[in-house]
C-alpha positions, 0 to 999 in steps of 0.5 A: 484484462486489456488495457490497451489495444498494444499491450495487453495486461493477461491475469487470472485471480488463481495465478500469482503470475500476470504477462504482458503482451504486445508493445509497451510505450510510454503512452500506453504505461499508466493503463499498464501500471494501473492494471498491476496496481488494481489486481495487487490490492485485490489480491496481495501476496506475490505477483510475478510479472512475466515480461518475455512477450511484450517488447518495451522499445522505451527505456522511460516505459521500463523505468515506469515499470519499476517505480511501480514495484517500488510503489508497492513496496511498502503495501501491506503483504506485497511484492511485484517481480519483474520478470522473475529468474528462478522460483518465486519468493515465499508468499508473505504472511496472509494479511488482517482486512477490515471494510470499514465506512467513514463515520467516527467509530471506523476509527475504534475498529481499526486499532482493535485489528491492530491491536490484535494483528500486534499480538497474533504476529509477536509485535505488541510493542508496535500496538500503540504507536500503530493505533496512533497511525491508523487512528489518524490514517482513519480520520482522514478518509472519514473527514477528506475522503468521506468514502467507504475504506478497506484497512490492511495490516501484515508483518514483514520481519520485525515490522508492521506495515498498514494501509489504508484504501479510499476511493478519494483521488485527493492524496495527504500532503504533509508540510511539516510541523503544524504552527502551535497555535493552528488548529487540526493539521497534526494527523501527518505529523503524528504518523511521521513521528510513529513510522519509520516511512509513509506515503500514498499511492494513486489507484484508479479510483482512489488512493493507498495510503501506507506506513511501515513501523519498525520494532526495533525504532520502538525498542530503541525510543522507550530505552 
């Protein structure tokens, strides 16, 4: 996939390794780390990145490189290694998807696949408060976004992690606790209450919009 005529992304679906060719500035880093954003969502799991090709004489064009691992970090069955020694980590557990559109019942449909990803992974105590979560990731994208969504839910140790994939470049902004006489504006509210972290993350064409939920939080909040 060629991002620039300097640096080249080289990947191929049926690998888990993607290599980086030619010379990488900081001109040329947002084409570079959108490539590795795109083919990470397309295809979750671990994608290694092979850097022995590419030269990088930039120190802000390598930084640039580690936000993007650190940007994908809480995604849903992701993990972006730089130049990786070694063999690669184990694959992380295959995550639940569901293409969903952004009308109201999207929302019902959602906290069914949570609600069974919970129990299929052992997690049924982060059933409700990720229904809450994805409920309101949901509504956003149905009322702001209004593009068709992609939802995706995969366990890391004794968490959840979820996220939700629009085609709005428009990114959530979360200002604090809503004043009590306002009407609306709770949705960020309520997921920064359930989850331990959020954010969002800038494709392309659209955004990802995450949150990780710890079991451990939960146990600890109803004793």
């Amino acid at each position: 996939m060629p991002t620039d005529a300097r640096c080249l992304v080289e990947t191929d679906d049926s690998s888990p390794t993607v290599r980086l060719t030619g010379v990488l500035d900081r001109s040329e880093v947002e084409a570079v780390r959108d490539a590795l954003l795109a083919r990470l969502w397309r295809q979750p799991g671990v994608l290694l990145v092979d850097l022995s090709a590419v030269r990088i004489p930039d120190p802000v064009a390598r930084d640039a490189l580690d936000e993007v691992c650190r940007a994908v970090d809480d995604w849903p069955a992701a993990r972006l290694l730089l130049d990786p020694d070694g063999p690669p980590p184990d694959a992380p557990p295959d995550p639940l998807d569901a293409e969903l559109p952004p009308v109201a019942e999207a929302a019902r449909e959602a906290r069914v696949l949570v609600t069974g990803g919970c129990a299929r992974w052992g997690l049924p105590e982060l059933a409700e408060p990720a229904c809450i979560a994805v409920t309101e990731m949901v509504n956003n994208v149905v009322a702001h976004a209004v593009t068709p969504m992609t939802l995706r839910l995969a366990p890391r140790g004794g968490a959840l992690h979820v996220a939700v994939r629009d085609h709005s470049t428009g990114r959530p902004a979360y200002g604090g606790p809503a004043p009590v006489d306002s009407v609306g504006g709770r949705g960020l509210l309520l997921i920064d209450t359930v989850a331990r972290r959020w954010g969002s993350t800038a494709l392309p064409d659209g955004k990802v919009v995450w949150c990780v939920l710890y079991a451990e939080d939960e146990a600890a909040y109803r004793n």
